[in-house]
C-alpha positions as CSV (number, residue, x, y, z in Angstrom):
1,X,8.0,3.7,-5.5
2,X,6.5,2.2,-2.0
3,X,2.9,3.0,-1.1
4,X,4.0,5.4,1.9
5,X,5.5,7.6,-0.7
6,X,2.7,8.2,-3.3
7,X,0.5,11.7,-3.9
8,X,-3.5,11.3,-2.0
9,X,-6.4,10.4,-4.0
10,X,-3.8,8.8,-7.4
11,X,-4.5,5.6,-8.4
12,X,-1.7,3.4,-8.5
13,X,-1.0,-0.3,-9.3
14,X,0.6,-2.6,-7.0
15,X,3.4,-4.4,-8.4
16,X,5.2,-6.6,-5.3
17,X,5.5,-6.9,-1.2
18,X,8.5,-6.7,0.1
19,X,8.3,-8.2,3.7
20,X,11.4,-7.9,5.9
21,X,13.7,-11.2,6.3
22,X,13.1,-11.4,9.7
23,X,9.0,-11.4,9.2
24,X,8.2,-12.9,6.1
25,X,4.8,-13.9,7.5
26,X,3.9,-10.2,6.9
27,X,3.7,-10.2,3.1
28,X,0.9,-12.8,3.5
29,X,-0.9,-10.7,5.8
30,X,-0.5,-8.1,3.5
31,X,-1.4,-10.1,0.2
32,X,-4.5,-12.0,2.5
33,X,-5.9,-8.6,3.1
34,X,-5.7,-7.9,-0.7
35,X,-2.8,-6.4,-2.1
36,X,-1.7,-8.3,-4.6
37,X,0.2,-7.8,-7.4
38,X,-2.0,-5.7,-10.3
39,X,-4.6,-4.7,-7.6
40,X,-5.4,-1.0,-7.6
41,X,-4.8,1.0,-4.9
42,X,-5.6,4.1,-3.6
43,X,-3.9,6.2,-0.4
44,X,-6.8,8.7,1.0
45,X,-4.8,10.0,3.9
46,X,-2.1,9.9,5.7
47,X,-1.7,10.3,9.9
48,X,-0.6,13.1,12.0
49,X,2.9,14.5,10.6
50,X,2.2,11.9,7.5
51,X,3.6,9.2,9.6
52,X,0.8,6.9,9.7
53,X,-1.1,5.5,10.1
54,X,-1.9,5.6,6.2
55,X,-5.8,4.9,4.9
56,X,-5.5,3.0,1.7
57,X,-8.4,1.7,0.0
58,X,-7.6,-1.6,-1.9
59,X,-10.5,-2.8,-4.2
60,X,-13.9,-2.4,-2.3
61,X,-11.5,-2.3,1.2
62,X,-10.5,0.0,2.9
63,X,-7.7,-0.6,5.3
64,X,-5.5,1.3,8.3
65,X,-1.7,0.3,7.4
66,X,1.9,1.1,9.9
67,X,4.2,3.3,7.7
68,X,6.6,0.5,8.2
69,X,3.5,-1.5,6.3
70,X,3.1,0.8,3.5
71,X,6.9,1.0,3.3
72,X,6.7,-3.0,2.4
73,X,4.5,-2.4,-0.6
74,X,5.4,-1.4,-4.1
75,X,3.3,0.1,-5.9
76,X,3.3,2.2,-10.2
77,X,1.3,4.7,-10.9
78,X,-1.7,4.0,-13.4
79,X,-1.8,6.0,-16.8
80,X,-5.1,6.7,-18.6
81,X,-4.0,7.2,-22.5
């Protein structure tokens, strides 16, 4: 599931970004900033008509992302057993 698509307030993992072919410089923006693969991640709201732009707090960050961003960033939910 992509980051755009996951339930407020869950804690998720990040497993991979996914940057378009035509802008693979984004996925390095994206992993700079700190989402990395097996980085928690949390989405605490998303935009006006939940188009963006999506707050996400990664770590001790919290960031602003596009949709198209969040779209790029693939993410599993975290289980407590």
């Amino acid at each position: 599931m992509h980051l755009d698509q996951v339930d407020l307030d869950a804690i998720y993992r990040v497993c991979t970004v996914n940057a378009p072919k035509g802008a693979p410089q984004i996925k390095g923006q994206l992993e700079d900033i700190g989402f990395l693969p097996g980085e928690q991640v949390t989405l605490l709201r998303k935009g006006l008509l939940k188009k963006g732009p999506y707050l996400v707090r990664i770590g001790a960050s919290t960031f602003a992302l596009r949709k198209s961003e969040a779209r790029m960033i693939e993410v599993e939910p975290i289980t407590h057993v």
